[in-house]
KOLVO-761201 format. One record per residue (C-alpha): y, z, x negated; residue number from 1. Coordinates in Angstrom, 2 decimals. Layout:
N
[[Y, Z, X], NUM]
...
***
This chain:
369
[[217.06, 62.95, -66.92], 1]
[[214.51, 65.69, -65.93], 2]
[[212.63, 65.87, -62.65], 3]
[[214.29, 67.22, -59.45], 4]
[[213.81, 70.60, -58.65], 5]
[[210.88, 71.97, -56.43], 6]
[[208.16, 73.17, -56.08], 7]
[[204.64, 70.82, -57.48], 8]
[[203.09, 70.07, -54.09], 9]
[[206.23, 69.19, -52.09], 10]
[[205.75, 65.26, -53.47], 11]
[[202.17, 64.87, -52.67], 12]
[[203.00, 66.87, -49.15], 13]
[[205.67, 63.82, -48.81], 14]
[[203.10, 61.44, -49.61], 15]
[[200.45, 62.62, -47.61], 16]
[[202.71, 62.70, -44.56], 17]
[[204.70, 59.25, -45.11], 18]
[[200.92, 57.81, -45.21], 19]
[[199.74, 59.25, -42.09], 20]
[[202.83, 57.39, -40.51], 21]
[[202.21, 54.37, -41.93], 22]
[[198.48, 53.99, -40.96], 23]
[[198.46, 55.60, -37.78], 24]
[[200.56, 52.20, -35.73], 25]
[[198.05, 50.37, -37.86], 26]
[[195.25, 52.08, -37.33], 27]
[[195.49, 52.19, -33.23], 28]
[[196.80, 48.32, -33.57], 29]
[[192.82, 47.82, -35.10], 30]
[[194.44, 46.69, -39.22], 31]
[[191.38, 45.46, -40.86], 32]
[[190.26, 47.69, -43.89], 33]
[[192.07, 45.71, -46.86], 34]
[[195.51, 45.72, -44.61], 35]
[[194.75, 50.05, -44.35], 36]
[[193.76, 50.03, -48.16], 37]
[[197.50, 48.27, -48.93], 38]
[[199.35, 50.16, -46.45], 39]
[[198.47, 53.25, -47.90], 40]
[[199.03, 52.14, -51.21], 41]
[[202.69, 51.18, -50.05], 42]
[[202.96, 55.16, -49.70], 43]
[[200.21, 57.34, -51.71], 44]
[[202.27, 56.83, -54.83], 45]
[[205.00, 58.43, -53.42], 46]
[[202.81, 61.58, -54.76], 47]
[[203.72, 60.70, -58.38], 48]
[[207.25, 59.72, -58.06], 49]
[[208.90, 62.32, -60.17], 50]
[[206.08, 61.91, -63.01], 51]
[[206.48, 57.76, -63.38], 52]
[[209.01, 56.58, -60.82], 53]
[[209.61, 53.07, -62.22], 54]
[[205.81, 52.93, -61.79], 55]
[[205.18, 54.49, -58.27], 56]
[[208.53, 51.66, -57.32], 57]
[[206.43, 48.76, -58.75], 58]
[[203.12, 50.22, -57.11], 59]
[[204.58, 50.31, -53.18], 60]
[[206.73, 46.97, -53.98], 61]
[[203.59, 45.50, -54.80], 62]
[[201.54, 46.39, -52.10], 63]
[[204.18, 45.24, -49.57], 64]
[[204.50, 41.84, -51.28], 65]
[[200.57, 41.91, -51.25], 66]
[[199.95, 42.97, -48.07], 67]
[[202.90, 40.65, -46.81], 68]
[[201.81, 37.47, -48.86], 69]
[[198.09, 38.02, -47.70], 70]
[[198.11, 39.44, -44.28], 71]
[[200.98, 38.56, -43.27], 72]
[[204.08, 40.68, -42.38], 73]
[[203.98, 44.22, -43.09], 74]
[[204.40, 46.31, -39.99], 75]
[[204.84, 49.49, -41.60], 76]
[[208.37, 51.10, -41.55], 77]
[[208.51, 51.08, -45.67], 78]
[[209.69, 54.71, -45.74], 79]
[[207.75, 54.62, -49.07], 80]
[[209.96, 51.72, -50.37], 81]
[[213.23, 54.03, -49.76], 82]
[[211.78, 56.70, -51.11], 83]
[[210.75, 55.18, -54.34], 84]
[[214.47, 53.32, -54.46], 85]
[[215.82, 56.79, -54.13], 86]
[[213.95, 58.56, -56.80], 87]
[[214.66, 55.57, -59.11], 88]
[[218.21, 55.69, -58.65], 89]
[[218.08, 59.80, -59.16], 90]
[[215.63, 60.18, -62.20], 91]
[[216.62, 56.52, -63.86], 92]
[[219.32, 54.57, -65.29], 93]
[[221.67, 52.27, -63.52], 94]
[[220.61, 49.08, -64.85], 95]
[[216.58, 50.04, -64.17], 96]
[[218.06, 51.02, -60.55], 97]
[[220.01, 47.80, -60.39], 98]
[[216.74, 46.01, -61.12], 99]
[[214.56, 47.42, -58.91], 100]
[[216.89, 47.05, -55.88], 101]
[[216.83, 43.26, -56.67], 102]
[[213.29, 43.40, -56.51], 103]
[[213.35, 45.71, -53.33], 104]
[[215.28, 43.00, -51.50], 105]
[[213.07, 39.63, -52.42], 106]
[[210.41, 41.96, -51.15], 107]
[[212.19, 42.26, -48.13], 108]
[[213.21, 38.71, -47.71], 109]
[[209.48, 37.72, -48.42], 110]
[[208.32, 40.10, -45.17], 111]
[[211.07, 38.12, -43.25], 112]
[[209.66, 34.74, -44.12], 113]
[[206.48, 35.89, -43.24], 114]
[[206.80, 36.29, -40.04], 115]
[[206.55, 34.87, -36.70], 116]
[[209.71, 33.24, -36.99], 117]
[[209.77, 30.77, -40.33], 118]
[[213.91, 31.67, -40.14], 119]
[[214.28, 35.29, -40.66], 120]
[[216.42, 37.16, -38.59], 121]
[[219.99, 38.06, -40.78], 122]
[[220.34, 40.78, -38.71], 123]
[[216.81, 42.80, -39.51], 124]
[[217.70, 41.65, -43.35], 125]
[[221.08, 43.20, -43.71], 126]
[[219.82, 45.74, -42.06], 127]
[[216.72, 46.65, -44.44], 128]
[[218.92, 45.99, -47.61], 129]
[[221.83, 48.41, -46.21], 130]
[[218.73, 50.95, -45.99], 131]
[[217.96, 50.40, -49.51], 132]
[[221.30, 50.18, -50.95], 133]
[[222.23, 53.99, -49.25], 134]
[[219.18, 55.55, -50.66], 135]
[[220.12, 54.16, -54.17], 136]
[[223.87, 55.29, -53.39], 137]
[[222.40, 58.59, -52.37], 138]
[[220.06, 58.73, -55.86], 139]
[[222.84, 57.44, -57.70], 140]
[[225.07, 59.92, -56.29], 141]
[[222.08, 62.87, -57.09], 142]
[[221.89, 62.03, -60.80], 143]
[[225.81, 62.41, -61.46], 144]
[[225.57, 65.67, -59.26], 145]
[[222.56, 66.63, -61.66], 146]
[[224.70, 64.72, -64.60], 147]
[[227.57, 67.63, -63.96], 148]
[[225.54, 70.36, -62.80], 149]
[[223.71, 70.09, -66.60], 150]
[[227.39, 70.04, -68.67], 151]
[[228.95, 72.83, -66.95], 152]
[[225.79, 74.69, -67.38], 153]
[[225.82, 73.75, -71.61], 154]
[[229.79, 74.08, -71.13], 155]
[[228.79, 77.51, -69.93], 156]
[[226.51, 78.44, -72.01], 157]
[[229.00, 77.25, -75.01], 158]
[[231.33, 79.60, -73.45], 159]
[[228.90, 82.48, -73.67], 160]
[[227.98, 81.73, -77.08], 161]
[[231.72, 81.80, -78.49], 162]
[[231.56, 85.09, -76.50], 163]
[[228.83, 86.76, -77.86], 164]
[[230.38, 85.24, -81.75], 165]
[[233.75, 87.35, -80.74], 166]
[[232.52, 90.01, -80.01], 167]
[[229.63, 90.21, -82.55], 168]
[[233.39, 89.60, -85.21], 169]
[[235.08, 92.23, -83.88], 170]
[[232.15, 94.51, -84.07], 171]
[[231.74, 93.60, -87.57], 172]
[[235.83, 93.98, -88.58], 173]
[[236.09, 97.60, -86.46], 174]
[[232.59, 99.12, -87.48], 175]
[[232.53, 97.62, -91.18], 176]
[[236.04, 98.96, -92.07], 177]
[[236.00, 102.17, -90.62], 178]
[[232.33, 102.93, -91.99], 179]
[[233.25, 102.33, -94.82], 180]
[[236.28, 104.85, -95.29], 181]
[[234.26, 107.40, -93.64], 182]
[[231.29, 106.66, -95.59], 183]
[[233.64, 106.91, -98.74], 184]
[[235.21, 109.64, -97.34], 185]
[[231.99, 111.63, -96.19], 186]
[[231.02, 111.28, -100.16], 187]
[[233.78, 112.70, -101.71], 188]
[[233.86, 115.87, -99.58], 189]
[[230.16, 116.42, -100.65], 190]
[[230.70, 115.71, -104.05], 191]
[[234.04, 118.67, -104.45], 192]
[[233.05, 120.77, -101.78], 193]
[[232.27, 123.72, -103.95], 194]
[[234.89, 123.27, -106.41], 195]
[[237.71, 121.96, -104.59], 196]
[[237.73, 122.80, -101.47], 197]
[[241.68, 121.12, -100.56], 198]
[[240.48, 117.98, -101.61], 199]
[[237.47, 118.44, -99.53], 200]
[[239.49, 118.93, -96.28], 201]
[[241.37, 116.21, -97.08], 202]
[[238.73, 114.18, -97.09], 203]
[[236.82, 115.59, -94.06], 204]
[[240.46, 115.04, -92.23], 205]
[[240.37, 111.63, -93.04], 206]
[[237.11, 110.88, -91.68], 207]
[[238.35, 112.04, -88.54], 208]
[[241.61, 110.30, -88.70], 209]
[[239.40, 107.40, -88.96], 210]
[[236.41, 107.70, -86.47], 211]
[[239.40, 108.21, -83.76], 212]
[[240.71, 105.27, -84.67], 213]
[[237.25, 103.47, -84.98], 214]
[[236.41, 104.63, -81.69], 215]
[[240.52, 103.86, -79.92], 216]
[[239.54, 99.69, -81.03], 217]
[[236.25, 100.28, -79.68], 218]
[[237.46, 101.44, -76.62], 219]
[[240.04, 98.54, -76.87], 220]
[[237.15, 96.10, -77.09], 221]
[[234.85, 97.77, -74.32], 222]
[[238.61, 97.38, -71.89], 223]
[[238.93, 93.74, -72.30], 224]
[[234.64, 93.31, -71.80], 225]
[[234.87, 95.60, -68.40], 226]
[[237.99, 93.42, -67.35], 227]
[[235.87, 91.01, -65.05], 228]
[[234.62, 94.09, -63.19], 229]
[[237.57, 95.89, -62.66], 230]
[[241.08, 93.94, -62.27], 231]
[[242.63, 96.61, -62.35], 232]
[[241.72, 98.10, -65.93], 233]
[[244.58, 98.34, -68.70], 234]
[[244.93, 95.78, -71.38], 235]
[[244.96, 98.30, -74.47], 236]
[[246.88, 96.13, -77.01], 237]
[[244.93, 95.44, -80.18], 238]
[[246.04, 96.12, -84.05], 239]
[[248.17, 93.44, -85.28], 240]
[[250.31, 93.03, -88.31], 241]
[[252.07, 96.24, -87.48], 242]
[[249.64, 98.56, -88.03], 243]
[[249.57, 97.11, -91.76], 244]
[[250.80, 100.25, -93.02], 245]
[[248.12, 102.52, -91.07], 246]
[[245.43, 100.25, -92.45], 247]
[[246.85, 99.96, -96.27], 248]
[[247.40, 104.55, -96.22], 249]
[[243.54, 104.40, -94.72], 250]
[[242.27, 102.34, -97.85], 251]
[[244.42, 104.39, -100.22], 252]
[[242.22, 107.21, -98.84], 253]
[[239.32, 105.87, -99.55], 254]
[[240.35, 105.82, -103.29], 255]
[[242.16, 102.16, -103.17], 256]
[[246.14, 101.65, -104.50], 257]
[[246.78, 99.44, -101.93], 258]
[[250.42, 97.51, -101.79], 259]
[[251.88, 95.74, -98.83], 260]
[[254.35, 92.96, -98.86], 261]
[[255.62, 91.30, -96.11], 262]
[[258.81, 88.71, -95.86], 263]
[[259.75, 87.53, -92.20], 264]
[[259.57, 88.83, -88.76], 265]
[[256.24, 88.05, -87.04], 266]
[[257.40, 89.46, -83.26], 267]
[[256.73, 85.93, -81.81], 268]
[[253.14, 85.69, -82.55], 269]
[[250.56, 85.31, -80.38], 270]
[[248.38, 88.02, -79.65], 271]
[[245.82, 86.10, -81.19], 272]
[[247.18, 85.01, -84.19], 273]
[[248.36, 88.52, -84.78], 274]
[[245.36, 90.22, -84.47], 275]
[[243.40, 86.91, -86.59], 276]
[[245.71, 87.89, -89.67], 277]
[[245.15, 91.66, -89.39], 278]
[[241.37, 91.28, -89.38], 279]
[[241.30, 88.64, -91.87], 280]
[[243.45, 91.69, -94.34], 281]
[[241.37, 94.43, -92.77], 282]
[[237.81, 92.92, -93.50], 283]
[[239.39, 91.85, -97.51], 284]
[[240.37, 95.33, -97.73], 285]
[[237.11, 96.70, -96.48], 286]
[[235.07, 94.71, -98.91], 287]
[[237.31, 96.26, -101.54], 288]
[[236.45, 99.44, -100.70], 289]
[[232.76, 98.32, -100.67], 290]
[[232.93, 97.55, -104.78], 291]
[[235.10, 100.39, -105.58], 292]
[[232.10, 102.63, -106.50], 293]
[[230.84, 100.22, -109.14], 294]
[[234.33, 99.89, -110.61], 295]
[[235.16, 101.32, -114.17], 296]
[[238.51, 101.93, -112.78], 297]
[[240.90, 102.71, -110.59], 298]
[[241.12, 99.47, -108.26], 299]
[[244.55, 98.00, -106.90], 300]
[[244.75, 95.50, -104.10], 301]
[[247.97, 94.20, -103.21], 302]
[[248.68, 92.37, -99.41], 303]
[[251.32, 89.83, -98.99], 304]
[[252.48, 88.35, -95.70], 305]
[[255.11, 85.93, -95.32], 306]
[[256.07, 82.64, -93.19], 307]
[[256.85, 79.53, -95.25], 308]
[[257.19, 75.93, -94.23], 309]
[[256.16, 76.82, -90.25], 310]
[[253.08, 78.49, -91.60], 311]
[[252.06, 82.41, -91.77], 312]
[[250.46, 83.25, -95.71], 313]
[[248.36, 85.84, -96.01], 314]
[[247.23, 86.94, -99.28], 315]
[[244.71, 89.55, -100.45], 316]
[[243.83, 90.26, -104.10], 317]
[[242.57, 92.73, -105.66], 318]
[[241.67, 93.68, -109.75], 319]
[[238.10, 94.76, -109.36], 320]
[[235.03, 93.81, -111.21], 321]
[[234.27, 90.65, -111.83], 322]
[[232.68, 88.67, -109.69], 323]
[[229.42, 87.01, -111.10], 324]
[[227.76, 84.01, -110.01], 325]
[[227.91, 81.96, -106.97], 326]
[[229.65, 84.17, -103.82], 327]
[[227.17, 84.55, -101.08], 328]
[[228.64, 83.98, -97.80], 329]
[[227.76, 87.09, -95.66], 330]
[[229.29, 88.05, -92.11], 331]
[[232.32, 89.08, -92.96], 332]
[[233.71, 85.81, -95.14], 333]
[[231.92, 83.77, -92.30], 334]
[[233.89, 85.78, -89.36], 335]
[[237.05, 85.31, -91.15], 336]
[[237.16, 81.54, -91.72], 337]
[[235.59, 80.99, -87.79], 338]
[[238.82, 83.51, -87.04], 339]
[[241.22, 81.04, -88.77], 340]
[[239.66, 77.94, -87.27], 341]
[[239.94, 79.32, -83.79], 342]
[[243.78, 78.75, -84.28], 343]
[[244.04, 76.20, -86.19], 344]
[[244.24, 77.56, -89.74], 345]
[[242.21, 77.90, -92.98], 346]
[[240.60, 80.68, -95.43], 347]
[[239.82, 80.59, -98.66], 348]
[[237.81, 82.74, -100.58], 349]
[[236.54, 83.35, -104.04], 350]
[[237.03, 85.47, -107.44], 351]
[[240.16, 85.24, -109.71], 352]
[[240.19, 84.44, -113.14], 353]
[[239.20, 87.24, -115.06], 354]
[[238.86, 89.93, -112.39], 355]
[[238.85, 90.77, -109.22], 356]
[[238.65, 88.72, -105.58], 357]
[[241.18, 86.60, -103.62], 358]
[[241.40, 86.01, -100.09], 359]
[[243.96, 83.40, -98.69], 360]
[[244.76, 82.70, -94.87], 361]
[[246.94, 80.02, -93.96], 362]
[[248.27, 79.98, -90.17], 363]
[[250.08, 77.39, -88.65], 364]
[[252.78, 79.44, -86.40], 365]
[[253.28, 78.63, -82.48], 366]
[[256.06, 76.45, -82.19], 367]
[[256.70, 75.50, -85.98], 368]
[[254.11, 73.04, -86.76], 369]
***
């Protein structure tokens, strides 16, 4: 366990203070020089306590027990012996604690044999050991406060780590796809905008079709970051399975025969899982629309959604090039399998035989597994 907080001098201030009120009784009470030299050495170490505190324990034990077994009993109060029990207890194990309590109380019993009275009093005994047993209650007590403090704050910082993954996915799904359209888009009204001026328009009509839309889920996004700050801001829904069509007439736009099956009704999904299985189709289209200027052809993707077994299929192929060599993992495949995990489901991803690239989600369904 790491130190406790605060500032570097406040345990040699502690030290330095706890010694002055151990020698000065002594000093007035005329302690010969080896009794001052082992009183102050029953609190000095206090100074270290945080570096070594199994150490600075052993150090003051010792110098009681010496100054007890030597000079007799020690008159001091043995602040410095509660203080080291309490920083053990805080900054050390149980067991280590558990030890050098033991030792803390044969000290103690030692001081009450040497004393004037051969039978020590049970009284001043219980008494010390209660002492010692509520500072390592109180230490013990510290490190599980510190113990808890430190999870919630790696719980927390989990927590904004998932966050910051979100987000940075639905950056990449909304940005990537509608770039890419308008990008496409953008081209093509270049490319005919002397000789075919129609399909020019078209074009320059569907890049605005789509930078509305790319800015309506960014708007949708920036709602649901703001919510903490304002309760009352609206909950904008986001896309979902049925804006399947708008998505498939976007990519069909951008020069993609796109086809869309689905078989079932998918009203009862979660908001969640709706919105995981439109992203997962959204980002396979968008990486189809990536290759479609290196293909020879025209390229056809076909979408098919269904429920089977308790379980929503989604399936994305496409007949584009052929993919060559081993499929490097970017973003995009990444955000989609971490989507699918996140409720309990799985992606796979890879090229088909011959040509072209598959995508397959498989989501259990809420209430049918």
């Amino acid at each position: 366990m790491r130190r406790l907080p605060g500032p570097s001098l406040v345990d040699p201030a502690l030290a330095a203070l706890l010694t002055l009120l151990t020698l000065g009784p002594l000093v007035r009470a005329g302690e010969p020089l080896p009794g001052l030299v082992l009183a102050t050495l029953t609190a000095a170490p206090i100074a270290v306590r945080q570096r070594v505190p199994v150490v600075t324990a052993v150090l003051v034990l010792a110098a009681v027990t010496a100054h007890q077994l030597v000079l007799g009993a020690f008159p001091g109060s043995g602040l410095g012996m509660v203080v080291a029990m309490f920083t053990v207890a805080t900054l050390r194990s149980r067991r280590t604690a558990a030890a050098v309590f033991a030792a803390a109380v044969v000290v103690v019993w030692l001081g009450g044999a040497s004393g004037a009275d051969p039978v020590p009093s049970w009284f001043d005994l219980a008494q010390a050991v209660l002492v010692l047993a509520g500072a390592w209650a109180l230490g013990e007590s510290t490190r599980r406060w510190a113990q808890r403090t430190e999870a919630l704050a790696a719980e927390s910082a989990r927590a904004v780590a998932a966050e910051r993954r979100r987000i940075a996915r639905e950056l990449h799904d909304v940005v990537g796809h509608h770039l890419s359209v308008t990008a496409l888009q953008a081209g093509v009204a270049g490319y005919v905008f002397d000789d075919d001026p129609a399909t020019a328009k078209t074009a320059l009509a569907t890049v605005e079709d789509t930078t509305r839309e790319a800015l309506a889920e960014m708007r949708r996004l920036l709602e649901v970051l703001r919510a903490d700050d304002d309760p009352d801001a609206d909950y904008l829904p986001q896309p979902g399975l049925a804006a399947l069509p708008d998505l498939a007439e976007r990519a069909r736009s951008a020069g993609v025969a796109v086809d869309v099956r689905t078989d079932g009704t998918f009203d009862d999904l979660s908001a969640g899982q709706d919105l995981c299985a439109y992203r997962v189709v959204q980002e396979s289209l968008t990486n189809v629309i990536k290759h479609t200027a290196t293909a020879p052809h025209a390229v056809h993707a076909q979408v098919l959604v269904e429920r089977r077994d308790g379980t929503l299929h989604v399936d994305v192929h496409d007949d584009g090039p052929a993919v060559l060599g081993p499929v490097r993992e970017g973003h995009g495949l990444r955000g989609m399998r971490e989507r699918a995990a996140l409720y309990g489901g799985t992606l796979t991803a890879g090229p088909r035989d011959g040509r072209g690239f598959a995508v397959q989600l498989r989501l259990p369904v809420r209430g049918e597994q």
